[in-house]
C-alpha positions in Angstrom: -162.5 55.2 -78.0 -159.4 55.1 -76.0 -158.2 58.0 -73.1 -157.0 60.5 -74.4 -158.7 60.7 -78.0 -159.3 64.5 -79.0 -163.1 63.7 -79.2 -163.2 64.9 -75.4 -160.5 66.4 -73.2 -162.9 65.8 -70.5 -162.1 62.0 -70.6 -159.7 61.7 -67.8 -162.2 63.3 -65.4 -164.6 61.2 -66.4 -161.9 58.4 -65.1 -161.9 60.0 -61.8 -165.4 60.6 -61.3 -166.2 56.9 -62.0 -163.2 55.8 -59.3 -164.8 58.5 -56.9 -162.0 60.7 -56.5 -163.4 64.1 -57.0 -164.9 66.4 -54.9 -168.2 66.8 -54.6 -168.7 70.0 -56.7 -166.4 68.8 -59.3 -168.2 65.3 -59.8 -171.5 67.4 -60.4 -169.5 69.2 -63.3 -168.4 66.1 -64.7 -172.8 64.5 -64.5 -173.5 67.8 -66.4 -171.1 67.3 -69.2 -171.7 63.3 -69.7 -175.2 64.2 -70.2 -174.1 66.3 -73.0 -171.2 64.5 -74.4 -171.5 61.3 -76.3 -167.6 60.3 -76.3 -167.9 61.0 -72.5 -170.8 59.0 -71.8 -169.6 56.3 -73.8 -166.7 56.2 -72.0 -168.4 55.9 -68.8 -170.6 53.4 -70.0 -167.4 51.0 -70.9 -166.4 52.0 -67.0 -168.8 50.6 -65.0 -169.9 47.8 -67.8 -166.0 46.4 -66.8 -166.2 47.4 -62.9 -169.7 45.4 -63.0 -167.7 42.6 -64.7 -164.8 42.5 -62.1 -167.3 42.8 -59.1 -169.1 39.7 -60.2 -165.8 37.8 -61.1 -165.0 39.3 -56.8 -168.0 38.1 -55.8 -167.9 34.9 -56.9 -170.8 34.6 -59.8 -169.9 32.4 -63.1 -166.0 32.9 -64.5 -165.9 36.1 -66.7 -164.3 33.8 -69.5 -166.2 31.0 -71.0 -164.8 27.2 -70.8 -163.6 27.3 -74.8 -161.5 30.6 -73.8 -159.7 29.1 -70.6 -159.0 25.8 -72.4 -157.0 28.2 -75.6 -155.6 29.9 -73.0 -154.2 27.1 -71.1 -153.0 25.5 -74.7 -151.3 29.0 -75.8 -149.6 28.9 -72.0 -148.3 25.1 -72.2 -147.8 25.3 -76.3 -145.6 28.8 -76.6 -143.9 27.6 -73.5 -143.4 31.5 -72.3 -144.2 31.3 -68.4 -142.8 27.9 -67.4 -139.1 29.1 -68.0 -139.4 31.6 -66.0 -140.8 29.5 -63.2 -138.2 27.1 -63.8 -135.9 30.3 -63.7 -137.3 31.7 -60.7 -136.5 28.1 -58.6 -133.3 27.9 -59.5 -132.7 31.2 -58.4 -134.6 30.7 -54.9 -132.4 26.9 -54.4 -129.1 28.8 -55.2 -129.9 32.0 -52.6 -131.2 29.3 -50.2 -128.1 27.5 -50.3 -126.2 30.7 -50.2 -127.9 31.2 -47.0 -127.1 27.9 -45.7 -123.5 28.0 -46.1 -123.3 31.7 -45.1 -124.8 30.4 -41.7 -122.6 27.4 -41.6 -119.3 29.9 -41.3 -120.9 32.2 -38.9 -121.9 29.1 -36.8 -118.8 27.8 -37.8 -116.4 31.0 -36.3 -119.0 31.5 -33.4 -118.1 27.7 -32.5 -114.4 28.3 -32.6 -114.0 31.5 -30.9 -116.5 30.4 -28.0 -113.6 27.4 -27.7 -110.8 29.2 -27.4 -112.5 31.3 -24.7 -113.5 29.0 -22.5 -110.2 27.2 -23.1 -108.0 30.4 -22.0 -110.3 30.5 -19.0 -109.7 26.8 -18.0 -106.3 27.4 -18.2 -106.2 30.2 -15.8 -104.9 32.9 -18.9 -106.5 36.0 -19.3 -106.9 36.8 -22.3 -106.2 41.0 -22.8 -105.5 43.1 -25.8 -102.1 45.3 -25.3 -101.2 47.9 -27.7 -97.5 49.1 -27.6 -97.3 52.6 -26.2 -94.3 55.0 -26.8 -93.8 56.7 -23.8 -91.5 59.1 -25.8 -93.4 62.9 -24.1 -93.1 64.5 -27.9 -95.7 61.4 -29.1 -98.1 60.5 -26.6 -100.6 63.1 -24.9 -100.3 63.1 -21.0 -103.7 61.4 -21.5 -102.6 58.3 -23.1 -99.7 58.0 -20.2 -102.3 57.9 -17.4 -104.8 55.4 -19.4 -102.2 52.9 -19.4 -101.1 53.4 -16.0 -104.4 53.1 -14.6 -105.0 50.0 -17.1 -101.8 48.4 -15.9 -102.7 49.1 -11.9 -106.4 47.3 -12.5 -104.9 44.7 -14.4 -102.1 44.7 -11.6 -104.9 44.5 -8.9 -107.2 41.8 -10.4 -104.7 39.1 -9.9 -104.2 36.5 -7.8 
């Protein structure tokens, strides 16, 4: 029996009741209809016959497989040759976005470098190095605003100097 079969539509909450997640009232619904209900009780049979299985496998009793089933296993994974593509896949990938990495950190380093050279070169020379935009002092394109900005930039810059 699978979920979902029509034998029961109760199935699902059967599901939930053995994972715990109904409510007290509900779960006492769910006891009274397993008693009655042979698909249902089945089915939670099957439930706590696997959970019992995966909480011996957690706790570390005897393998759930058997020595003969590992081995085919094994032999189906190295034989069919499915999985280790994709491993082989999977580094290549990581290598090439590691070595993107690399060389993306390279050129950072790389413009960091020069633009912390050309700094403390300008300052070893005695320039000051400063940004001037062209302002047209024409009254019908600049605000009054603007004017007075570059004045006062002008008079610091002005100021500042030896």
């Amino acid at each position: 029996m699978r979920l979902g079969d029509p034998e029961c539509d109760q199935l699902i909450r059967v599901h939930l009741y053995h994972d715990g997640e109904l409510a007290p009232d509900e779960a006492r619904q769910v006891e009274a209809h397993v008693r009655g209900c042979p698909a249902c009780t089945a089915e939670l049979a099957k439930l706590r016959e696997i959970s019992a299985v995966f909480a011996g496998a957690a706790a570390g009793n005897e393998p759930i497989l058997g020595d003969a089933a590992m081995s085919r296993i094994e032999a189906k994974l190295v034989a069919g040759g499915r999985i280790y593509p994709v491993l082989r896949l999977a580094r290549v990938i990581t290598a090439m976005a590691a070595c993107v990495l690399l060389a993306a950190s390279l050129l950072l380093w790389q413009q960091q470098a020069k633009a912390n050279t050309a700094s403390s070169s300008a300052q070893s020379q005695g320039v000051r190095v400063v940004a001037i935009k062209d302002i047209d002092a024409s009254p019908a394109s600049t605000h009054p605003t603007e004017i007075q900005l570059a004045q006062w930039i002008v008079r610091n810059l002005e100021a500042e100097q030896p």
